[in-house]
C-alpha positions as CSV (number, residue, x, y, z in Angstrom):
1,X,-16.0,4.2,3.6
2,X,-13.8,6.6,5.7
3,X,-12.9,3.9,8.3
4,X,-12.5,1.5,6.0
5,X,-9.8,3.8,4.1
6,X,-8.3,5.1,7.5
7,X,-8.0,1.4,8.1
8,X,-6.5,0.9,4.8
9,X,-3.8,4.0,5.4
10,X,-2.8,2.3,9.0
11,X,-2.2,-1.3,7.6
12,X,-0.4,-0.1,4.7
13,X,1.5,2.2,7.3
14,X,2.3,-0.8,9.6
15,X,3.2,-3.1,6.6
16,X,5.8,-0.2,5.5
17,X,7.1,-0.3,9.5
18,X,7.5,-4.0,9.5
19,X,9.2,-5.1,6.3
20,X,11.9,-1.8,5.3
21,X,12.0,-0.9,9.4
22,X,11.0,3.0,8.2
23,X,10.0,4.9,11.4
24,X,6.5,5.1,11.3
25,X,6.5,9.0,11.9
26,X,8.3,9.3,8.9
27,X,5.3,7.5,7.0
28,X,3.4,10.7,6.2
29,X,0.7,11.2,3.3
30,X,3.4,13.5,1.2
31,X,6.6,11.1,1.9
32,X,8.4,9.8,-0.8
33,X,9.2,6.0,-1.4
34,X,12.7,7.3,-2.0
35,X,12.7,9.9,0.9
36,X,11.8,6.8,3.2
37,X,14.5,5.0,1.6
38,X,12.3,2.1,0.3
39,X,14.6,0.3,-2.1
40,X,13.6,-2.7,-4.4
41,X,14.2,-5.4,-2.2
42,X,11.7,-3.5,0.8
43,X,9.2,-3.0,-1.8
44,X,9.2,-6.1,-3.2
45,X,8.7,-7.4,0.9
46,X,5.8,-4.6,0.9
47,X,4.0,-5.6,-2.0
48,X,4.1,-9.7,-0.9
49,X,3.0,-8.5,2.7
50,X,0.0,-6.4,0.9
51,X,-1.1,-9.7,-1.6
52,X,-1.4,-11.4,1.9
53,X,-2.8,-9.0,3.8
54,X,-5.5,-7.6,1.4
55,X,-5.7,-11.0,-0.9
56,X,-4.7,-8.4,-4.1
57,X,-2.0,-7.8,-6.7
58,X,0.0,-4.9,-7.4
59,X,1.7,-4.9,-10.8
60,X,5.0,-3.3,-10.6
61,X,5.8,-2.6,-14.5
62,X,1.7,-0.8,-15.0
63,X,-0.1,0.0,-11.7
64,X,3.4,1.1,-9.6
65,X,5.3,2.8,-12.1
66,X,3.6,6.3,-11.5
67,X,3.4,6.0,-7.5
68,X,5.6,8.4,-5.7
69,X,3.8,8.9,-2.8
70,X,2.7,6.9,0.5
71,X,-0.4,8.8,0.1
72,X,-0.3,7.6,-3.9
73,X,0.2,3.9,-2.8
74,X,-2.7,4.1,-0.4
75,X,-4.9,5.5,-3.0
76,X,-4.2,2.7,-5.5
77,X,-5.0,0.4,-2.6
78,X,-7.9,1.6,-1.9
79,X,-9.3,1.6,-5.3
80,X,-7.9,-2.0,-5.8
81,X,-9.5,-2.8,-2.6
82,X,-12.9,-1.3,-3.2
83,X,-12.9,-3.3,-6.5
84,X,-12.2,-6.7,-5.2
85,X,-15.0,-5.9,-3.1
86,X,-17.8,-5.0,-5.9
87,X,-16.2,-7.6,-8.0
88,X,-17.3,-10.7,-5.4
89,X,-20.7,-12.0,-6.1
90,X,-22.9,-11.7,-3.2
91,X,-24.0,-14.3,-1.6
């Protein structure tokens, strides 16, 4: 599961570069959504880019409202992620 979430962390990181053009060495585990000067129109690109990248939904008013962090955002993913995984019926 450790590449999977370091794989996670770098597609988040690259989603973050691409749609609010934040310099990726900025983009740190600690960094703020406000220190990176993410405003509501680059998040709102962010989470779009993230539904089609990952195929999952980030509600802004109950799962975002607590998220500070980059590192906190790629938690949430990861959960969401390893969810929609065990929530698939094998086939």
């Amino acid at each position: 599961m450790a590449g999977a979430s370091q794989n996670i962390r770098e597609t988040l990181r690259a989603l973050i570069v691409k749609e609010s053009f934040v310099d990726e060495s900025q983009i740190v585990e600690d960094a703020t959504l406000e220190s990176l000067s993410i405003d509501s129109l680059d998040m709102s690109m962010i989470l779009m880019a993230i539904e089609e990248k990952f195929g999952i939904y980030l509600s802004v008013d109950t799962e975002l409202e607590s998220i500070v962090t980059f590192g906190e955002l790629v938690s949430l993913l990861e959960k969401k992620v390893s969810q929609g995984i065990a929530d698939q019926p094998a086939k």
